[in-house]
Every structure is written in C-alpha cells, then in structure tokens.
C-alpha positions as CSV (number, residue, x, y, z in Angstrom):
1,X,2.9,-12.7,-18.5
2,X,2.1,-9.1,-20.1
3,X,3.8,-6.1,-19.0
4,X,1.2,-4.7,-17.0
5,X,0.6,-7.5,-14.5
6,X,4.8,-7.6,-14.2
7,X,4.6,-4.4,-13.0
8,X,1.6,-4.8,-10.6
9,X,3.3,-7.8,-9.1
10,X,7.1,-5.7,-9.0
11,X,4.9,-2.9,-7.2
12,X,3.4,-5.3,-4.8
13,X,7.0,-6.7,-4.3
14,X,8.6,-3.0,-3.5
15,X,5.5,-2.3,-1.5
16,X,6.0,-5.3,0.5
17,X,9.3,-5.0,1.1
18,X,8.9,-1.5,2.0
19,X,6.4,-2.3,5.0
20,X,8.8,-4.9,6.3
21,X,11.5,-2.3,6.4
22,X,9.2,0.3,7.9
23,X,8.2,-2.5,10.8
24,X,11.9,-3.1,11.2
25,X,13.0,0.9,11.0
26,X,14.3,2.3,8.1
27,X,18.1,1.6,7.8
28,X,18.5,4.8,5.7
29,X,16.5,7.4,4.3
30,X,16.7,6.0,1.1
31,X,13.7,3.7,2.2
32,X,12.2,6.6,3.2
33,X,12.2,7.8,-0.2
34,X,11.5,4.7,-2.1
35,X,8.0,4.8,-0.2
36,X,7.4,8.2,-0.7
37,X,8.2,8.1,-4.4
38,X,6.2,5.0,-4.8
39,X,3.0,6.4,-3.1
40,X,3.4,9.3,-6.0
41,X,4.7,11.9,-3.7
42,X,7.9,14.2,-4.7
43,X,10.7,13.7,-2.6
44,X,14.1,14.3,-4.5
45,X,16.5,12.8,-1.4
46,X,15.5,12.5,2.4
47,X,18.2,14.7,4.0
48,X,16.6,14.3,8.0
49,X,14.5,11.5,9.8
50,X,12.3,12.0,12.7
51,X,11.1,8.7,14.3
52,X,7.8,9.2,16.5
53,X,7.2,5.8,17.3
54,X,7.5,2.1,16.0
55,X,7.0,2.1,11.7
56,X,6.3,6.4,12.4
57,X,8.7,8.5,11.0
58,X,9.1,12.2,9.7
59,X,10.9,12.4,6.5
60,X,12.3,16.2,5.6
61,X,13.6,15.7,1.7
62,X,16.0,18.0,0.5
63,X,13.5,20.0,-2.0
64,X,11.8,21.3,1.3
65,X,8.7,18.7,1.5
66,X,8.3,16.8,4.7
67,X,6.0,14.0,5.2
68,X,4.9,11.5,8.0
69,X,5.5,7.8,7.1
70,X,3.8,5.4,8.9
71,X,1.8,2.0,9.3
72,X,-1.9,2.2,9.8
73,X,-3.4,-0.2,12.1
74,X,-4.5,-2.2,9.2
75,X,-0.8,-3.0,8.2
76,X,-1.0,-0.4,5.3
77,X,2.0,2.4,4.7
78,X,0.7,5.6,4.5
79,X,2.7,8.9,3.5
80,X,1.1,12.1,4.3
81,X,2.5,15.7,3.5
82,X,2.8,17.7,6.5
C-alpha cells in the first residue's frame, strides 16, 4: 500500500470518527479541534464550547478564532469561521 492511499484511508478514519463524536457531542474540546485542524482551519486549543443544537457547536480557540462546527443534512462536518 503506498503512502499516499495510507493517508487517504487514516484521513477517512479520523474524519469518520470525528462525525460520530460530533453526533454523540463532543466529550472535550479537543475533538473540536481535531475537526477544525483537519478541515485546514487554525485553531491552536479550543478554550470555550457553545452547543446550538444536536452535532452544532461554537468553538472559541485560544488564538481568538471562533468557528461553528456542525453536521449538514447530508451527514457531512462542516467548520465555518464566524
């Protein structure tokens, strides 16, 4: 298996994971971060959590950015910068 499929399969693996724990609530905001570092966003340690509704949350990181984390209705985790 090369390298570059190992890491397309890891990054389906951590993305998976990630949309289970957002279904399920984030049990600290280090998932939080872990899904906003993976969807290429900055995000050097969430420091408050916000939840809105089910798999909604506002992350506020501790280098000032805040985003809203969330599952479309197609089942896809989406991180936006607010």
């Amino acid at each position: 298996m090369s390298a570059r499929i190992f890491n397309c399969l890891l990054v389906m693996l951590v993305l998976s994971a990630t949309r289970t724990a957002l279904a399920d609530g984030p049990s600290s905001g280090q998932d939080l971060q872990a899904t906003i570092v993976l969807n290429g966003q900055p995000c050097d340690q969430v420091v408050g959590v916000k939840r809105n509704a089910d798999s909604d949350y506002v992350a506020i990181c501790k280098d000032g950015n805040r985003y809203r984390v969330f599952v479309n209705p197609q089942g896809r985790v989406v991180v936006q910068k607010i």
